[in-house]
C-alpha positions as CSV (number, residue, x, y, z in Angstrom):
1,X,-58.2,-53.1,2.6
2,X,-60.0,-50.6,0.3
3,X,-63.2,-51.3,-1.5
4,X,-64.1,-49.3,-4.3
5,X,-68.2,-47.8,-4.0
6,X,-67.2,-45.2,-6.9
7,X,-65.8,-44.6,-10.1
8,X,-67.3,-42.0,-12.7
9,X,-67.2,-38.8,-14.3
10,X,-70.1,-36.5,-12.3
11,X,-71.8,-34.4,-14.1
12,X,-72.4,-31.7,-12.2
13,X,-74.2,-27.8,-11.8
14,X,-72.6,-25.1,-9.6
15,X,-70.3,-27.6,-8.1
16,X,-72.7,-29.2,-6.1
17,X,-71.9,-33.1,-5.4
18,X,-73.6,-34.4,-2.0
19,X,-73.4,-38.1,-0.2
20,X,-76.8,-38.2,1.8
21,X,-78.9,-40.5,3.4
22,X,-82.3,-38.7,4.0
23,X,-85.0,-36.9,2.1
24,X,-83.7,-33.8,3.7
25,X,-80.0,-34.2,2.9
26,X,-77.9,-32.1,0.4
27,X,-76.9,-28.5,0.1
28,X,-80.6,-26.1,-0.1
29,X,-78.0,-22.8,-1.0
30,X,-77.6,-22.2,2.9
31,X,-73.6,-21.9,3.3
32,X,-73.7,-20.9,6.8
33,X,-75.8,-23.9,7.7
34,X,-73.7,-27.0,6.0
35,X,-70.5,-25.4,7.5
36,X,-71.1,-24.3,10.7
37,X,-68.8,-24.5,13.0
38,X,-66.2,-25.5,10.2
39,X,-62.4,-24.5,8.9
40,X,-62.6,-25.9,5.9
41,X,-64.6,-24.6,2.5
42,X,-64.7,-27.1,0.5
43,X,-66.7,-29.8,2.5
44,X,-69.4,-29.2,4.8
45,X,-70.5,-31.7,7.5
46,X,-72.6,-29.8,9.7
47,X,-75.6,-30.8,7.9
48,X,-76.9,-33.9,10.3
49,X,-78.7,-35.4,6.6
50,X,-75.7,-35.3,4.2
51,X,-72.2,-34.3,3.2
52,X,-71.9,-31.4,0.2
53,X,-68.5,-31.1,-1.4
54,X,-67.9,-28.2,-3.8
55,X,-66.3,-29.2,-7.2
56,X,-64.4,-26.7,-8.6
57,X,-66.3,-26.7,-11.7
58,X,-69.4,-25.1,-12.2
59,X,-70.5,-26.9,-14.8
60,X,-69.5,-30.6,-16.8
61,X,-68.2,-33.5,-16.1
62,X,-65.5,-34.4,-13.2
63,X,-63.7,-37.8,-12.3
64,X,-64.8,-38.5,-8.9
65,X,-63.7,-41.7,-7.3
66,X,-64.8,-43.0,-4.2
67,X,-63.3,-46.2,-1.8
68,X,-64.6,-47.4,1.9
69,X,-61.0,-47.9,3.6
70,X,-60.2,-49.7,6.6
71,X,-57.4,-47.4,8.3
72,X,-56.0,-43.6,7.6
73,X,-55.0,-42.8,3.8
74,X,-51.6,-42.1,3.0
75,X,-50.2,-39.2,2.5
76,X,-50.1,-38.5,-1.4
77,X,-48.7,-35.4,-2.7
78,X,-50.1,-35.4,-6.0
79,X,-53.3,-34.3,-4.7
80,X,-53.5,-30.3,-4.2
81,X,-55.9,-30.1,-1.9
82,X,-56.8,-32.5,1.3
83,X,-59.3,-32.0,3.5
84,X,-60.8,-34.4,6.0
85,X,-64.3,-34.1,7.8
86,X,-66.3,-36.9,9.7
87,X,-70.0,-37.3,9.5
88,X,-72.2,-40.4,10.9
89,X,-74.4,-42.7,8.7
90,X,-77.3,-43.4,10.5
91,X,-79.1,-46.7,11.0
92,X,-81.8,-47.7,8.7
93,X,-80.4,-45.5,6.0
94,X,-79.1,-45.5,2.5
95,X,-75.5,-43.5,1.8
96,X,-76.8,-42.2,-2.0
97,X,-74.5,-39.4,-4.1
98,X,-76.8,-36.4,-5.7
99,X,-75.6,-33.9,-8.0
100,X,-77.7,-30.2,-7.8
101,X,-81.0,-30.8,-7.9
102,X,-80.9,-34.6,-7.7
103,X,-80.3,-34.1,-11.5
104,X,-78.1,-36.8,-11.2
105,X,-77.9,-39.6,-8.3
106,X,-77.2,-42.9,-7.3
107,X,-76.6,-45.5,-4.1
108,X,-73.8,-46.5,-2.7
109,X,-73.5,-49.9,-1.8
110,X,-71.8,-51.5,0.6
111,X,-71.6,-48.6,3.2
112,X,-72.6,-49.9,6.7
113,X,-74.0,-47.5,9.4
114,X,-71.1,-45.8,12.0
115,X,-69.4,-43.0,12.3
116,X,-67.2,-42.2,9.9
117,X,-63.7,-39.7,9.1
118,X,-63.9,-38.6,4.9
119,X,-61.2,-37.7,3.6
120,X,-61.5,-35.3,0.1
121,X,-58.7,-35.2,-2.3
122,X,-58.6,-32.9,-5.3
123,X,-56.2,-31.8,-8.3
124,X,-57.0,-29.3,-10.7
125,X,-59.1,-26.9,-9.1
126,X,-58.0,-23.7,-10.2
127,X,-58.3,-25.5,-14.1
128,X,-62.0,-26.9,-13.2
129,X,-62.8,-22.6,-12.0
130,X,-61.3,-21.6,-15.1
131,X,-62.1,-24.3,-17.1
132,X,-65.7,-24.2,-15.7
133,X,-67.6,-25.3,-19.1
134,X,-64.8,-26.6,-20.2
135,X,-65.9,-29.8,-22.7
136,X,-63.4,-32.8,-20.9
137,X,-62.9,-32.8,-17.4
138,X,-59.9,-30.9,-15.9
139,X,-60.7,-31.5,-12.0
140,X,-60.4,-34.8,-10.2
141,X,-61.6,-36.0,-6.8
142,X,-60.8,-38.9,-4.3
143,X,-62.9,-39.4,-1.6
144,X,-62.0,-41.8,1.3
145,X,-63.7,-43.3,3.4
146,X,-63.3,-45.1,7.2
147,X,-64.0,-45.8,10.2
148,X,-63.7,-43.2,13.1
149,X,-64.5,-41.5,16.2
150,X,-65.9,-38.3,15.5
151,X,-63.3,-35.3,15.3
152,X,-63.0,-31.8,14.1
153,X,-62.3,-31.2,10.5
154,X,-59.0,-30.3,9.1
155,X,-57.3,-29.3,5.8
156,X,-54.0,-30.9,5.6
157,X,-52.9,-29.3,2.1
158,X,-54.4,-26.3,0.0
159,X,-52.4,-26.2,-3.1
160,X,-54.9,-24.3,-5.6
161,X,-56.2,-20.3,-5.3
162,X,-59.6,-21.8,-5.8
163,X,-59.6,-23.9,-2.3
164,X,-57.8,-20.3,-0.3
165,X,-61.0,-18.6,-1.7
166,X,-63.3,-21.0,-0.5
167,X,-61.3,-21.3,3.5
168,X,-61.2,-17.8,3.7
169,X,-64.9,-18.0,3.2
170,X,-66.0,-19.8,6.3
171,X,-63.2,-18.5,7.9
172,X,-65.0,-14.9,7.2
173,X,-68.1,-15.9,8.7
174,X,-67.3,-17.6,11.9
């Protein structure tokens, strides 16, 4: 079963595209904070409020599709970059989506409370850096959603430059 919560083009600033579900969720700048103790550089679940993922764009509008799944995604090769992270909605709280700034933002529905394994998909990332004010989207982004224990994250494909840059990042300052 997969139920779509998600289906727009984001406009965005410096990348910044958060799920959270309290006042204090989203990315505040501090790196070291919303990744700790993370591989990966593109999605941070350390914060206990929120999950950031960095777009590729800094700038303008990218596809971002989201869908609540009821078992593990497929493997699917068109997507260049994969990385999975879990994170816990609490109970009593909203999942919403916030751009930088809250400039833009919105709820999902239909997201009960649990722990949870996300799994973010992207294609075109080294377009969206170059591209970054680029006036039609060149990035895309699948996130999926499920059910799970809690677990360690993992990238399980890095196809563009622009995702190396960003693991070598946290990788640097572990």
């Amino acid at each position: 079963m997969e139920k779509l919560l998600f289906d727009q083009v984001v406009e965005t600033d410096y990348g910044q595209f958060d799920l959270v579900w309290s006042r204090d969720g989203g990315f505040d700048g501090d790196f070291d904070r919303v990744f700790a103790g993370q591989n990966n550089g593109l999605v941070g679940a350390a914060d206990p409020d929120g999950v950031y993922i960095n777009l590729a764009r800094r700038s303008g509008g990218s596809p971002v599709r989201i869908v609540l799944m009821d078992e593990p995604a497929m493997d699917d090769p068109s997507w260049e970059d994969v990385v999975e992270v879990s994170f816990a909605l609490p109970e009593g709280h909203e999942m919403q989506w916030s751009t930088w700034a809250g400039a833009n933002r919105g709820t999902l529905e239909g997201l009960p409370p649990g722990s949870y394994r996300l799994r973010v998909s992207a294609t075109g990332r080294d377009q969206g850096h170059a591209g970054e004010f680029a006036d039609h989207p060149v990035d895309a982004y699948l996130l999926q959603i499920r059910p799970a224990p809690p677990q360690p994250d993992s990238i399980l494909r890095i196809g563009s430059e622009e995702a190396r840059y960003w693991h070598r990042e946290v990788g640097n300052r572990r």
